[in-house]
Every structure is written in structure tokens, then in C-alpha cells.
PDB file of the backbone (N, CA, C, O) and the ligand in Angstrom, with CONECT records:
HET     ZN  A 101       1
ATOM      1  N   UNK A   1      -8.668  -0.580  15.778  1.00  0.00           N
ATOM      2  CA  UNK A   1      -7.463  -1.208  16.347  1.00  0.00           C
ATOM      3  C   UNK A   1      -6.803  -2.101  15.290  1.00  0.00           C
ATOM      4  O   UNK A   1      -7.513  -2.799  14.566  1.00  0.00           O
ATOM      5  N   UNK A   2      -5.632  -2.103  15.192  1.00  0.00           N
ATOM      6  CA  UNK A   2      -4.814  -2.639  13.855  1.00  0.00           C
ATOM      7  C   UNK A   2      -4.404  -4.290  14.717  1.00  0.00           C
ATOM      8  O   UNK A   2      -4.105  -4.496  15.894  1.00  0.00           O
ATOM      9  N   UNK A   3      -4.548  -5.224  13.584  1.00  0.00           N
ATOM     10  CA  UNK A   3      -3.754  -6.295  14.237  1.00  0.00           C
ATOM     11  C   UNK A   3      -2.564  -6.701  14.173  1.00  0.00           C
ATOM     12  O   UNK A   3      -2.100  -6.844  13.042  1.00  0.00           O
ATOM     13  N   UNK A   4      -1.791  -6.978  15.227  1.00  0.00           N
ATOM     14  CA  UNK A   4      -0.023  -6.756  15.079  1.00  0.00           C
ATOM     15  C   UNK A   4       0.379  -8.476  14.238  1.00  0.00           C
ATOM     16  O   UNK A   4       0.183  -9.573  14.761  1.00  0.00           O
ATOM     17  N   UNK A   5       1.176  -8.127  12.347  1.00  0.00           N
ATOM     18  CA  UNK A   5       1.253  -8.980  11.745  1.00  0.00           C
ATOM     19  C   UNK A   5       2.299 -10.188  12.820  1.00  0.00           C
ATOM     20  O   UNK A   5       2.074 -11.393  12.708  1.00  0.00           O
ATOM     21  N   UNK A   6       3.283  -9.735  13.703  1.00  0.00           N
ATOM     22  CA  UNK A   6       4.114 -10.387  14.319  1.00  0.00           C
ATOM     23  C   UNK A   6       3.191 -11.419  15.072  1.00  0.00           C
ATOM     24  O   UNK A   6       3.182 -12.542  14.568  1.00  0.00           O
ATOM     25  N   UNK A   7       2.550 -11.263  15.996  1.00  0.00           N
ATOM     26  CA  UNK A   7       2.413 -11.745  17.316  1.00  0.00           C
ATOM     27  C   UNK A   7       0.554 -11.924  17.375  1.00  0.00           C
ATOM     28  O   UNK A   7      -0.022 -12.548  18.266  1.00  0.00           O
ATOM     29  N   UNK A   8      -0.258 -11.113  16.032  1.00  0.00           N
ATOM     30  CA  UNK A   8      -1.627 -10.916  16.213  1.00  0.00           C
ATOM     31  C   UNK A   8      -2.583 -10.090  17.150  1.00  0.00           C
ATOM     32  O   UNK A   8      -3.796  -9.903  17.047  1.00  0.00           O
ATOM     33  N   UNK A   9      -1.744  -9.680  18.033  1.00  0.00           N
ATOM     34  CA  UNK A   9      -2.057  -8.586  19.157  1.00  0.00           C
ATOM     35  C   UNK A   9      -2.907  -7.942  18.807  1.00  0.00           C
ATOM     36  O   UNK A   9      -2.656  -7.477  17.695  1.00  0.00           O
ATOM     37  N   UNK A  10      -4.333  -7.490  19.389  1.00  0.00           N
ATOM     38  CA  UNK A  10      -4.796  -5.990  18.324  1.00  0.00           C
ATOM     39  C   UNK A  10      -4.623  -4.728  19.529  1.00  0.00           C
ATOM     40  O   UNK A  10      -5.553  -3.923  19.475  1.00  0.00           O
ATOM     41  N   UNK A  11      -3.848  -4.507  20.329  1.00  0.00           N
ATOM     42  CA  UNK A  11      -3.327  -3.877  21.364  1.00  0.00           C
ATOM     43  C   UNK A  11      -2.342  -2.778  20.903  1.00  0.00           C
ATOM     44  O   UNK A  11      -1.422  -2.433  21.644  1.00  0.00           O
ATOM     45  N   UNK A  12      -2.543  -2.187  19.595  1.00  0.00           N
ATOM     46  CA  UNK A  12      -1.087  -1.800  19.179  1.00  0.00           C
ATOM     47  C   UNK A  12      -1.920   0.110  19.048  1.00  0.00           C
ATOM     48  O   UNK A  12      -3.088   0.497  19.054  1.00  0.00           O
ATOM     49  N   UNK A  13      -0.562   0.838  18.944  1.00  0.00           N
ATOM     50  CA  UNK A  13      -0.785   2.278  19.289  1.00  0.00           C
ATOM     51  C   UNK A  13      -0.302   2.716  18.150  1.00  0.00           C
ATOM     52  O   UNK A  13       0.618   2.246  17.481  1.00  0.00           O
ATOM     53  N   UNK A  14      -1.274   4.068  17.867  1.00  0.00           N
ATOM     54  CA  UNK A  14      -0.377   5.021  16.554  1.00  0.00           C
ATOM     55  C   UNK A  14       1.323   5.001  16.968  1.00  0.00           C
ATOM     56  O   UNK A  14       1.704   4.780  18.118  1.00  0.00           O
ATOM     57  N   UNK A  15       1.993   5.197  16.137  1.00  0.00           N
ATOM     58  CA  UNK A  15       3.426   5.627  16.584  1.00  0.00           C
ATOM     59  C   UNK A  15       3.847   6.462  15.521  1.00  0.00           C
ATOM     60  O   UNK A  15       4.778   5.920  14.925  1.00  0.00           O
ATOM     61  N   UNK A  16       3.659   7.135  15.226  1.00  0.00           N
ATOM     62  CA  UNK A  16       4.424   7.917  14.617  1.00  0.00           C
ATOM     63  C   UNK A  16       3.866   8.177  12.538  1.00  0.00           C
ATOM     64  O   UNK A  16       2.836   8.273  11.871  1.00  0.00           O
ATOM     65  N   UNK A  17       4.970   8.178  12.394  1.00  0.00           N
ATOM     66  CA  UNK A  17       4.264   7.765  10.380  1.00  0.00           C
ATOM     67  C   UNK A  17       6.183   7.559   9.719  1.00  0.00           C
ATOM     68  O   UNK A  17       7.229   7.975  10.217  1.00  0.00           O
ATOM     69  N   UNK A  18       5.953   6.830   8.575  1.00  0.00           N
ATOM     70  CA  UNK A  18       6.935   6.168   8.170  1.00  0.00           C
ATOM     71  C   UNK A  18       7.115   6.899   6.907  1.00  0.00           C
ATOM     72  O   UNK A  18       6.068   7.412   6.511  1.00  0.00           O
ATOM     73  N   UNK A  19       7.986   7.063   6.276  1.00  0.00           N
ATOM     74  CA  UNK A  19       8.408   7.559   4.835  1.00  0.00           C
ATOM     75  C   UNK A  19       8.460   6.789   3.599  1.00  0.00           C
ATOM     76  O   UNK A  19       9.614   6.746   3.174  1.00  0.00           O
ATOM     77  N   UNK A  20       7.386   5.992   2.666  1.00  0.00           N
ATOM     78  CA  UNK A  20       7.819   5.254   1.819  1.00  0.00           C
ATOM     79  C   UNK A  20       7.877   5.715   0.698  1.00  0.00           C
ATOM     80  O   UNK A  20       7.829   6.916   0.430  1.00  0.00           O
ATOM     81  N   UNK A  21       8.010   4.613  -0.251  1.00  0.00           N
ATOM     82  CA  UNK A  21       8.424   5.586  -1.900  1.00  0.00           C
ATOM     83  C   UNK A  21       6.804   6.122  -2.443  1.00  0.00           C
ATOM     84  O   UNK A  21       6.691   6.733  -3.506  1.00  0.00           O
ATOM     85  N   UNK A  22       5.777   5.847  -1.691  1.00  0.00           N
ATOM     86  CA  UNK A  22       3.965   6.112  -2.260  1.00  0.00           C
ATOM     87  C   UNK A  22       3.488   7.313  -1.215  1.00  0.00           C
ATOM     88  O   UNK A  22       2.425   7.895  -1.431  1.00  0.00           O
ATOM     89  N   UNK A  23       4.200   7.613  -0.232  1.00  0.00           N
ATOM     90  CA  UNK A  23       4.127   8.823   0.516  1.00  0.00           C
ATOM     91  C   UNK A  23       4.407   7.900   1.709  1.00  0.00           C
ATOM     92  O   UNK A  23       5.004   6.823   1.753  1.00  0.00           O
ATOM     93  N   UNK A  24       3.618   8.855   2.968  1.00  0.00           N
ATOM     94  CA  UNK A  24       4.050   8.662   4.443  1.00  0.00           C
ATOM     95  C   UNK A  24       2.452   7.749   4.344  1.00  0.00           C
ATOM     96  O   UNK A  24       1.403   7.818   3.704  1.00  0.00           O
ATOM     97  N   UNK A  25       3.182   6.748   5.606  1.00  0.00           N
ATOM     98  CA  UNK A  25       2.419   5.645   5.861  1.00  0.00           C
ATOM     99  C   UNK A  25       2.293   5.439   7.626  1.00  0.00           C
ATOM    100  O   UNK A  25       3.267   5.152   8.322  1.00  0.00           O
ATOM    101  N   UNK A  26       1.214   5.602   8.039  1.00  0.00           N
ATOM    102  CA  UNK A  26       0.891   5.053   9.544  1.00  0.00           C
ATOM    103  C   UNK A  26       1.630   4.159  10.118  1.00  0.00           C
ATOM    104  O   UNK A  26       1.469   2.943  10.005  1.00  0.00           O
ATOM    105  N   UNK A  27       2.479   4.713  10.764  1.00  0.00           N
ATOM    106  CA  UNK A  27       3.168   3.149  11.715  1.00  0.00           C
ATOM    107  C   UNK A  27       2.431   3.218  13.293  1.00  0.00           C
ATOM    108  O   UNK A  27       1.988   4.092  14.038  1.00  0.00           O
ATOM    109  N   UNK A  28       2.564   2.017  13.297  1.00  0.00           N
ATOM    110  CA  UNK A  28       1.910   1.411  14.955  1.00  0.00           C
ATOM    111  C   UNK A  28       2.899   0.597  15.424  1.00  0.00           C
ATOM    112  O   UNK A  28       3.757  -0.029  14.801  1.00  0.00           O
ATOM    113  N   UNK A  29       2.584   0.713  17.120  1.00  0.00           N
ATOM    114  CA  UNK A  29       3.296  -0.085  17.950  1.00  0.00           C
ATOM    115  C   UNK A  29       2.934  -0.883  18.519  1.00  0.00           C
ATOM    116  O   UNK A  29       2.157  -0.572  19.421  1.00  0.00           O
ATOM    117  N   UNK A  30       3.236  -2.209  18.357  1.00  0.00           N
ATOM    118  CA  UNK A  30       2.416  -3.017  19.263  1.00  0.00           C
ATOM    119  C   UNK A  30       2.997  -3.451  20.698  1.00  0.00           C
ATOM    120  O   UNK A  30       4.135  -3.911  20.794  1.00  0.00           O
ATOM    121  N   UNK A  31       2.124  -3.273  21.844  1.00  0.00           N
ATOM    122  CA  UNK A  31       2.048  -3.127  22.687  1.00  0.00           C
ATOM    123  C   UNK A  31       2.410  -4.588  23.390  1.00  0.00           C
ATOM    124  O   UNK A  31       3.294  -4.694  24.240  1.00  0.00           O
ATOM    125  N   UNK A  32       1.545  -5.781  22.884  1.00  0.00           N
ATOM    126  CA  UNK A  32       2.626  -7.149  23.518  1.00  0.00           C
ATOM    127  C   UNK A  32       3.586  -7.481  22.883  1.00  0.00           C
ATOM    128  O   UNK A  32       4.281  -8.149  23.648  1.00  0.00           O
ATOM    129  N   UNK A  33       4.029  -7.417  21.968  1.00  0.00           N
ATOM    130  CA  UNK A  33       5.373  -7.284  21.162  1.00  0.00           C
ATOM    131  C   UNK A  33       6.760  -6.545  21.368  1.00  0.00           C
ATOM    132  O   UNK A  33       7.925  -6.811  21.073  1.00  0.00           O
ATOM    133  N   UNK A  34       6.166  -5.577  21.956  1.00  0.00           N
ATOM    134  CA  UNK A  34       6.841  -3.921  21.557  1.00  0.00           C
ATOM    135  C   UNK A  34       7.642  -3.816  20.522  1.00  0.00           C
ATOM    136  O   UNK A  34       8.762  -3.338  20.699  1.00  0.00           O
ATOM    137  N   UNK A  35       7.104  -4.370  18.842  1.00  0.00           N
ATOM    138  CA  UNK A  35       7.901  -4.193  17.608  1.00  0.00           C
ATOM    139  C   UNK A  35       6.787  -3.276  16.888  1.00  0.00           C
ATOM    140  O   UNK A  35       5.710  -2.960  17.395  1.00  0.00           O
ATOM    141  N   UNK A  36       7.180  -2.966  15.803  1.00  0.00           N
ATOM    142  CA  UNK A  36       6.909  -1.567  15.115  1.00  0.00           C
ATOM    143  C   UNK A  36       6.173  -2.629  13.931  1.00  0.00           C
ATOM    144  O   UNK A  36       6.494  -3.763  13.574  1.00  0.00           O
ATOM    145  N   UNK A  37       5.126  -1.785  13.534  1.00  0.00           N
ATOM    146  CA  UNK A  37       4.805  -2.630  12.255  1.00  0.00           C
ATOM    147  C   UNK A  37       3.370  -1.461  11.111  1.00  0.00           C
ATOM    148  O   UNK A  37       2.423  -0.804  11.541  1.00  0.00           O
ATOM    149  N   UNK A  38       3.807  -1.653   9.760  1.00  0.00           N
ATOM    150  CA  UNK A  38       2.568  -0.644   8.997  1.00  0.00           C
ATOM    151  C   UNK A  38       1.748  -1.711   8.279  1.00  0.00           C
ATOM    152  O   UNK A  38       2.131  -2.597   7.515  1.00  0.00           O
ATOM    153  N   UNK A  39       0.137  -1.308   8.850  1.00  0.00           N
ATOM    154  CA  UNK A  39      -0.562  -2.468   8.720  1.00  0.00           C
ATOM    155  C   UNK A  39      -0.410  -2.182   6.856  1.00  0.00           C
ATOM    156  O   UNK A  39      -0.162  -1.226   6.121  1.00  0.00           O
ATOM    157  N   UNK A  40      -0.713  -3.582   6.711  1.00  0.00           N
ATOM    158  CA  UNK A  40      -1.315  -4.075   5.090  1.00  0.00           C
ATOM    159  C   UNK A  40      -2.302  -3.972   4.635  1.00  0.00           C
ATOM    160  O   UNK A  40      -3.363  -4.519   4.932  1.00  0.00           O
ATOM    161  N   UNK A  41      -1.983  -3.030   3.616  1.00  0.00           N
ATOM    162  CA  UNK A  41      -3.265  -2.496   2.906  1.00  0.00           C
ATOM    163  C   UNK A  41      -3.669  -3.121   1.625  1.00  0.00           C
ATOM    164  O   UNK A  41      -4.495  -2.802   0.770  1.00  0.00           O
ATOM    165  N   UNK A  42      -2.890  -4.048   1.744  1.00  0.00           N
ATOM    166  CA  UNK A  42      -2.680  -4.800   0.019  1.00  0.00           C
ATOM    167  C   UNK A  42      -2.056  -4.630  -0.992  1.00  0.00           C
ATOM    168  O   UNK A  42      -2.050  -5.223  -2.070  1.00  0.00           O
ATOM    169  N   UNK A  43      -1.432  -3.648  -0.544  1.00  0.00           N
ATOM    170  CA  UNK A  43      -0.094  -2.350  -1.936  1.00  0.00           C
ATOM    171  C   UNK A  43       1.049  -2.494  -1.181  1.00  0.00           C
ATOM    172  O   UNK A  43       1.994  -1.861  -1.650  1.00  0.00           O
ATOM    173  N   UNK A  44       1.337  -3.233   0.029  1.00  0.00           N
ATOM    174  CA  UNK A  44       2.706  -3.276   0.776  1.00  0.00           C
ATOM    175  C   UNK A  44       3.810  -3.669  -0.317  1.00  0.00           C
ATOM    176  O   UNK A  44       3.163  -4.401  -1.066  1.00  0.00           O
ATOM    177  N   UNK A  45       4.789  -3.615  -0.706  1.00  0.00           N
ATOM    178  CA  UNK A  45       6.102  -3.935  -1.294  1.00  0.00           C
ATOM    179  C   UNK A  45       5.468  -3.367  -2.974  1.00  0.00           C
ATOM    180  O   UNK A  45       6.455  -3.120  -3.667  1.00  0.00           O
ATOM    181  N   UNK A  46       4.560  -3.191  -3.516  1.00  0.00           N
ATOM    182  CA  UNK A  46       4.298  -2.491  -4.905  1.00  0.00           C
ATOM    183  C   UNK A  46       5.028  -1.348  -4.965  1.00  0.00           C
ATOM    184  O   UNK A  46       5.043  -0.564  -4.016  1.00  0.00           O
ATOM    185  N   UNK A  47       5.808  -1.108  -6.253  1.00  0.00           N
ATOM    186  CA  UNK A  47       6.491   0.138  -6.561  1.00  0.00           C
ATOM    187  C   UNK A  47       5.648   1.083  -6.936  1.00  0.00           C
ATOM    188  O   UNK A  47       6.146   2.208  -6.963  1.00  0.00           O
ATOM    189  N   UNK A  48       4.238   0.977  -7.313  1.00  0.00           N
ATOM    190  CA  UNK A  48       3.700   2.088  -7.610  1.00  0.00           C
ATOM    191  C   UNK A  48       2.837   2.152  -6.661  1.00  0.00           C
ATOM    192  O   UNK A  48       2.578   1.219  -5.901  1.00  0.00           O
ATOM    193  N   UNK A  49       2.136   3.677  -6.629  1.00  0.00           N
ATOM    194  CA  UNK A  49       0.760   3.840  -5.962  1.00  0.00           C
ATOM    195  C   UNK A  49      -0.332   3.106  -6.711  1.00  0.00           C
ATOM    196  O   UNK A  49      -0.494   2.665  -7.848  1.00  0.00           O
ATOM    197  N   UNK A  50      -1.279   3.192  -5.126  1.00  0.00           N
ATOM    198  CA  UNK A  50      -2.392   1.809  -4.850  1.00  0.00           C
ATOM    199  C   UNK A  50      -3.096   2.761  -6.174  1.00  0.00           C
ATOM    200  O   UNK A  50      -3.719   2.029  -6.943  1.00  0.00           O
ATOM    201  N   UNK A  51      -3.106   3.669  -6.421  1.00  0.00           N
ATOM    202  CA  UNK A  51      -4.177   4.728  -7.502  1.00  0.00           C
ATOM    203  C   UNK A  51      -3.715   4.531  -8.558  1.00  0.00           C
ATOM    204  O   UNK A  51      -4.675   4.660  -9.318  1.00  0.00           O
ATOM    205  N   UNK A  52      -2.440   4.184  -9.420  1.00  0.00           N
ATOM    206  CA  UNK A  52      -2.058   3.612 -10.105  1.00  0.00           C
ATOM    207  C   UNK A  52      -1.834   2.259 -10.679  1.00  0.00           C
ATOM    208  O   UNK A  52      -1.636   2.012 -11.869  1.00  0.00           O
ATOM    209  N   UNK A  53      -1.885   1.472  -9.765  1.00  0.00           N
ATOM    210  CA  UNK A  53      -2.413   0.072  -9.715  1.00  0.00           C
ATOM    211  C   UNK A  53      -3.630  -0.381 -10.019  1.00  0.00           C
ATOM    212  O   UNK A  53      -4.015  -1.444 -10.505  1.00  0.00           O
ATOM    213  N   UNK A  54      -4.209   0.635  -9.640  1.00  0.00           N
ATOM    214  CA  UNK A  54      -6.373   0.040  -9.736  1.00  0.00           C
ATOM    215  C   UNK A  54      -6.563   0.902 -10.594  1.00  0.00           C
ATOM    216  O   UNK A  54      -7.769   1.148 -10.598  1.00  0.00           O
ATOM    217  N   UNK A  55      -5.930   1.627 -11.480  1.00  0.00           N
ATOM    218  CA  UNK A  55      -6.104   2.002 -12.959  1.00  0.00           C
ATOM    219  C   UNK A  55      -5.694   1.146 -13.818  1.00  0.00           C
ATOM    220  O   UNK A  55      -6.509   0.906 -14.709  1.00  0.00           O
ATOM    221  N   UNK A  56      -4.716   0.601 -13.864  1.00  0.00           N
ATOM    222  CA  UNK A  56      -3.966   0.077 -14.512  1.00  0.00           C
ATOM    223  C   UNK A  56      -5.366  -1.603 -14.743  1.00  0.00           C
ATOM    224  O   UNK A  56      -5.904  -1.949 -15.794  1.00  0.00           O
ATOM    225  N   UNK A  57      -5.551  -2.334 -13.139  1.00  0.00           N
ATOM    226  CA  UNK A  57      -6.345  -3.637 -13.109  1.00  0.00           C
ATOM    227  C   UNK A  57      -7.711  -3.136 -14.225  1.00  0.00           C
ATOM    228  O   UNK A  57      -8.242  -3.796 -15.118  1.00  0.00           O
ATOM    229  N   UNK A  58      -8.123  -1.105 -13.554  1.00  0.00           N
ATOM    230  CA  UNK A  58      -9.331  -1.095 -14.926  1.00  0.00           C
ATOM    231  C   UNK A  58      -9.354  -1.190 -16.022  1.00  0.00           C
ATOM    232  O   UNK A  58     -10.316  -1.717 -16.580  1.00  0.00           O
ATOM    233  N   UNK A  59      -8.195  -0.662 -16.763  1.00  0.00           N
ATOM    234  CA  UNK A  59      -8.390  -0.959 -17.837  1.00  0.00           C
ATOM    235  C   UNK A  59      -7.763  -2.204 -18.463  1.00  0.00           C
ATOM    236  O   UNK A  59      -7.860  -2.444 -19.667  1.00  0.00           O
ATOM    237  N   UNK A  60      -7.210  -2.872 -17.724  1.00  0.00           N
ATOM    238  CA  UNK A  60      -7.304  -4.337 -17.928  1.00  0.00           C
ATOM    239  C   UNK A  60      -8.595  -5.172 -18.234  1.00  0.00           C
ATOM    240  O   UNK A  60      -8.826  -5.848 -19.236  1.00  0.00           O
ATOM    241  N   UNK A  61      -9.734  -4.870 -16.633  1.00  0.00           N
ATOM    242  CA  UNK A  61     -10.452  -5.612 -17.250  1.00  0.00           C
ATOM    243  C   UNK A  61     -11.719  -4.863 -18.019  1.00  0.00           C
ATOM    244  O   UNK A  61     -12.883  -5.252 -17.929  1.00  0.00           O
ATOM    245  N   UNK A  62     -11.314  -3.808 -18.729  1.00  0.00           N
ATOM    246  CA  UNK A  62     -12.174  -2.915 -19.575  1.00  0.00           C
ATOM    247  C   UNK A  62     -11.364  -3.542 -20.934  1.00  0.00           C
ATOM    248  O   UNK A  62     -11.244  -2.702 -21.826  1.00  0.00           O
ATOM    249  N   UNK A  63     -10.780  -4.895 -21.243  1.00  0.00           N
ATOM    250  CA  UNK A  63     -10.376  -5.525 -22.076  1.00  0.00           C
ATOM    251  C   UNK A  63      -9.043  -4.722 -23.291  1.00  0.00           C
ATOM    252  O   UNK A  63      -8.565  -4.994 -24.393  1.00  0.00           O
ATOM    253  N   UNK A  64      -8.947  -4.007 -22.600  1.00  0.00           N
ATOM    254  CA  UNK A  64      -7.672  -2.568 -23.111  1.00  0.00           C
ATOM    255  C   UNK A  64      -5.826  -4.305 -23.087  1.00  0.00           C
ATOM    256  O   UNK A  64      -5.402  -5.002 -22.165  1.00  0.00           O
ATOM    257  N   UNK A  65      -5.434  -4.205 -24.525  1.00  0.00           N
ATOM    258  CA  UNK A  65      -3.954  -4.852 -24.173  1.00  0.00           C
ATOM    259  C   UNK A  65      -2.748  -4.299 -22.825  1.00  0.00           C
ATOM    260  O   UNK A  65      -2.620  -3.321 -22.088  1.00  0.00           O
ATOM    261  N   UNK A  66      -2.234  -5.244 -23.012  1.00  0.00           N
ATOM    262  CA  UNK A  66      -1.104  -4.687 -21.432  1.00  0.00           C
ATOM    263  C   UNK A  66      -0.164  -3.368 -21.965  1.00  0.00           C
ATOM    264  O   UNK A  66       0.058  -2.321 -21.358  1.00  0.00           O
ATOM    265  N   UNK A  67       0.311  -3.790 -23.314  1.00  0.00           N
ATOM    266  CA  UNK A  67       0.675  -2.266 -23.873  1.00  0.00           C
ATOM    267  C   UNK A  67       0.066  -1.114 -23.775  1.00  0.00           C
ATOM    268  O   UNK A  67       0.574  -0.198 -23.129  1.00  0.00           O
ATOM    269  N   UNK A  68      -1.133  -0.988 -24.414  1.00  0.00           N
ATOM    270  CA  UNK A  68      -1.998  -0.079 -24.023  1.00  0.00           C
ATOM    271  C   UNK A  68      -1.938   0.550 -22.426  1.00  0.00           C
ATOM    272  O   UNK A  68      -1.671   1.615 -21.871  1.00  0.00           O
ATOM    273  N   UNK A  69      -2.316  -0.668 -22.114  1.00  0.00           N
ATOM    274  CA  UNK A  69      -2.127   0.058 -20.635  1.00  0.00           C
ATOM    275  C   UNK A  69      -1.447   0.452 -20.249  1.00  0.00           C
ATOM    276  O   UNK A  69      -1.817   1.541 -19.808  1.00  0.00           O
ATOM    277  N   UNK A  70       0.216   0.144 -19.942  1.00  0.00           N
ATOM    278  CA  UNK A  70       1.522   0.474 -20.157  1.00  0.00           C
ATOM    279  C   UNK A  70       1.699   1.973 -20.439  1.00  0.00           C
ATOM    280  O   UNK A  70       2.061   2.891 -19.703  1.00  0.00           O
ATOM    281  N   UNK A  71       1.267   1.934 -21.960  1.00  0.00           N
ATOM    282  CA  UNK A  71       1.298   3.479 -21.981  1.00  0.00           C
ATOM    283  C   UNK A  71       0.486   4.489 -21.743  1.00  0.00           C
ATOM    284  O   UNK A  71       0.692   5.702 -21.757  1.00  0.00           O
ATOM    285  N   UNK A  72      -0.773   3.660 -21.449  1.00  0.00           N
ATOM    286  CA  UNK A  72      -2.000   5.055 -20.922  1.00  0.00           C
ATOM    287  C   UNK A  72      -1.124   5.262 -19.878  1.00  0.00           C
ATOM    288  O   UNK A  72      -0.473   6.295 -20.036  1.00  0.00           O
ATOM    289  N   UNK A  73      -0.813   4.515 -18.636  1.00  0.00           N
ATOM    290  CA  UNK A  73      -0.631   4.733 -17.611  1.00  0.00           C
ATOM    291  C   UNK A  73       0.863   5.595 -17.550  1.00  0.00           C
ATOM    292  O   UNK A  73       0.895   6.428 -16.644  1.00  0.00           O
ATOM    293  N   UNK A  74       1.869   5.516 -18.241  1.00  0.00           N
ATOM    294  CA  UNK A  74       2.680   6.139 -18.267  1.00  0.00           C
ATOM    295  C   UNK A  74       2.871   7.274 -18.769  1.00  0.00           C
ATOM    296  O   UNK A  74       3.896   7.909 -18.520  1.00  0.00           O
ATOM    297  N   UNK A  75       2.010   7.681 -19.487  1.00  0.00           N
ATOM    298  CA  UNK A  75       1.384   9.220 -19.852  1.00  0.00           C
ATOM    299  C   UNK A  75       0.888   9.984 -19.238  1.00  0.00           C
ATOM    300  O   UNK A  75       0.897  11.205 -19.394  1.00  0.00           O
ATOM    301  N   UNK A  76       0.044   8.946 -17.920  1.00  0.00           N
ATOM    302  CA  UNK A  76      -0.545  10.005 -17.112  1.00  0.00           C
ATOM    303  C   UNK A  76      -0.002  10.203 -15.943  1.00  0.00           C
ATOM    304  O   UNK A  76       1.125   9.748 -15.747  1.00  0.00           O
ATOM    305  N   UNK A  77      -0.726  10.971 -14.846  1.00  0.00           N
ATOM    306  CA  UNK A  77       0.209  11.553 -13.801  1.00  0.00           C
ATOM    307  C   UNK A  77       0.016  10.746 -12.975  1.00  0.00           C
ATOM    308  O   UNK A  77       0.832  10.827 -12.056  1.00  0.00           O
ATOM    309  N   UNK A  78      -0.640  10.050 -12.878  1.00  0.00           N
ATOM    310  CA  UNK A  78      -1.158   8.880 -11.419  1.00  0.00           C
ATOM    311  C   UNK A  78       0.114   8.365 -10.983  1.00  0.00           C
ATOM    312  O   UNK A  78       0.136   8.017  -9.802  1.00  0.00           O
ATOM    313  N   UNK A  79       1.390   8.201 -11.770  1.00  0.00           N
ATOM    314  CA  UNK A  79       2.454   7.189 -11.167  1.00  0.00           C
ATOM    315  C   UNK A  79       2.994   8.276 -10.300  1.00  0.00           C
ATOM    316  O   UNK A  79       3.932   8.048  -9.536  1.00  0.00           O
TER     317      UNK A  79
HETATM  318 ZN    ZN A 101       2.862  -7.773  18.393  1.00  0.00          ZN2+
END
């Protein structure tokens, strides 16, 4: 059961799925609210995918420069 960020409800129903720029994302409805909401996964508002992101933090802390990383990551297909 998801908890509704509005109101805290955990009463809320699949509804459907949402279209974002990282693919389609689970939306729910919450039920004492009746507002729409896609729970937080910790990648909410990030322009890239969560799989691209936690490559990027590894080889960060695999002590790799931010350039480096920059361009491993933009070479490869993960974005
Ligand atoms: Zn609610």
C-alpha cells in the first residue's frame, strides 16, 4: 500500500500509469484525498534514469574524476 504524499493516507489504489521522460511510471489514487499522486522512489524530478544515476554515484565513489565520469557515462547507453 503506497502512502498518499498529500494527506498520508495509505488507502490509495493503482490508477492507471503515467508517461515520464525515464519511461511509464505507476500512478495511484488516493482514496481520502481523491488526488492522483506517483509514489517517490528517490529519482522523482532527475532528468536521467535511476540506472544512470547509480552508475554515474559508482564510479564516483570508485574515485574515477567528474569528467571521467561525464564521459564514461555519455558514451554509454544507460542514458
Ligand atoms: Zn491523500
Amino acid at each position: 500500500m503506497k502512502k498518499c504524499p498529500h494527506c498520508k493516507a495509505t488507502n490509495s489504489v493503482r490508477h492507471g500509469v503515467r508517461q515520464t521522460s525515464v519511461g511509464l511510471k505507476r500512478k495511484y489514487l488516493c482514496k481520502a484525498c481523491n488526488r492522483h499522486f506517483t509514489p517517490d522512489e528517490g529519482f522523482n524530478r532527475f532528468r536521467h534514469s535511476p540506472k544512470a544515476i547509480t552508475a554515474a554515484l559508482d564510479l564516483c565513489a570508485k574515485g574515477i574524476s567528474l569528467a571521467d565520469v561525464v564521459s564514461t557515462i555519455s558514451t554509454s547507453t544507460i542514458m
